[in-house]
Residue, then its C-alpha position, 0 to 999 in steps of 0.5 A: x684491392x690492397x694495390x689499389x688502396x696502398x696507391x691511393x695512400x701514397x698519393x695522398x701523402x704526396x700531395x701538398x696544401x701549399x702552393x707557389x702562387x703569383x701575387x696580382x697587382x693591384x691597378x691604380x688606374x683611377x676611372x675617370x669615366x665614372x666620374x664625369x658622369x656627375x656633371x650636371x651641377x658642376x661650373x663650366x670650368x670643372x666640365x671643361x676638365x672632366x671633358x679632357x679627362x675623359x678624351x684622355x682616357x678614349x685616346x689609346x696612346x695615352x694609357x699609363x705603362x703598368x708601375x715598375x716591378x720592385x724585385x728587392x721589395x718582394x723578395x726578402x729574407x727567409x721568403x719562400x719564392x719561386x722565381x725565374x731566371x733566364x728563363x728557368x724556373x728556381x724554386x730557392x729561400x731567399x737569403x740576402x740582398x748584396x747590392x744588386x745580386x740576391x743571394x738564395x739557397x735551393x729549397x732542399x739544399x741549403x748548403x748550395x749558394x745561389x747568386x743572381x743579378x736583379x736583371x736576371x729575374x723576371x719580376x713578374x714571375x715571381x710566385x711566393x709559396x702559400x697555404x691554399x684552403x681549396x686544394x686543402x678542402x679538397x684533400x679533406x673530403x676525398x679522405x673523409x669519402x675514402x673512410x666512409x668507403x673502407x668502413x662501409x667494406x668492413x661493415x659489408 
């Protein structure tokens, strides 16, 4: 019983509210089906319109490559990233922008000087760490159900 209860006290202090979280794009396609819809009152040359628009969007070629990733605008300073570098994954605090090269240091070692060129990163992996509600409403009722357990024992 004891074993038991020291184990699950260590996972607890182990376990952590904060994760690395990959922030979404927000899509600026505009949906232009929508919008032809309300062409009942319109003059014949805005239908003219909204029927280009709408052939437009039905043609697959025609669909918008997504907009360029700005690596310098989402890595600034004193930001805490996960980001990954030719395949492999760092978890770093961004120091400095010099020219094209960000200058990082590792999270747990703050005298070792990382160096990597804006080519390198793979923008679309790059994950900002961030306090997570549900992981910590999760530990809040596992600890609440743990003392109720441990009461209901010394009660018993």
């Amino acid at each position: 019983m004891r074993k038991n209860l020291y184990l699950i006290i260590i996972s607890f202090s182990l376990v952590s509210c904060y994760t690395y979280q990959v922030k979404k794009q927000v899509d600026t396609t505009i949906d232009n089906k929508s919008g032809s819809k309300n062409t009942a009152g319109l003059a014949n040359n805005t239908t003219a319109q909204t029927k280009s628009i709408t052939a437009q969007t039905q043609n697959p070629n025609s669909q918008q490559a997504p907009p360029p990733i700005n690596i310098q605008e989402k890595l600034t300073p004193n930001k805490n990233v996960r980001i990954n570098v030719d395949g492999k994954n760092y978890k770093v605090i961004v120091d400095k922008w010099e020219s094209d090269s960000l200058v990082v240091h590792p999270v747990h070692n703050s005298k070792k000087i990382l160096k990597f060129h804006k080519n390198q990163i793979n923008g679309e992996k790059i994950a900002e760490k961030r306090f997570s509600q549900p992981i910590a409403d999760i530990i809040t009722v596992v600890a609440y159900a743990g003392i109720g357990v441990l009461i209901y024992s010394l009660i018993r």
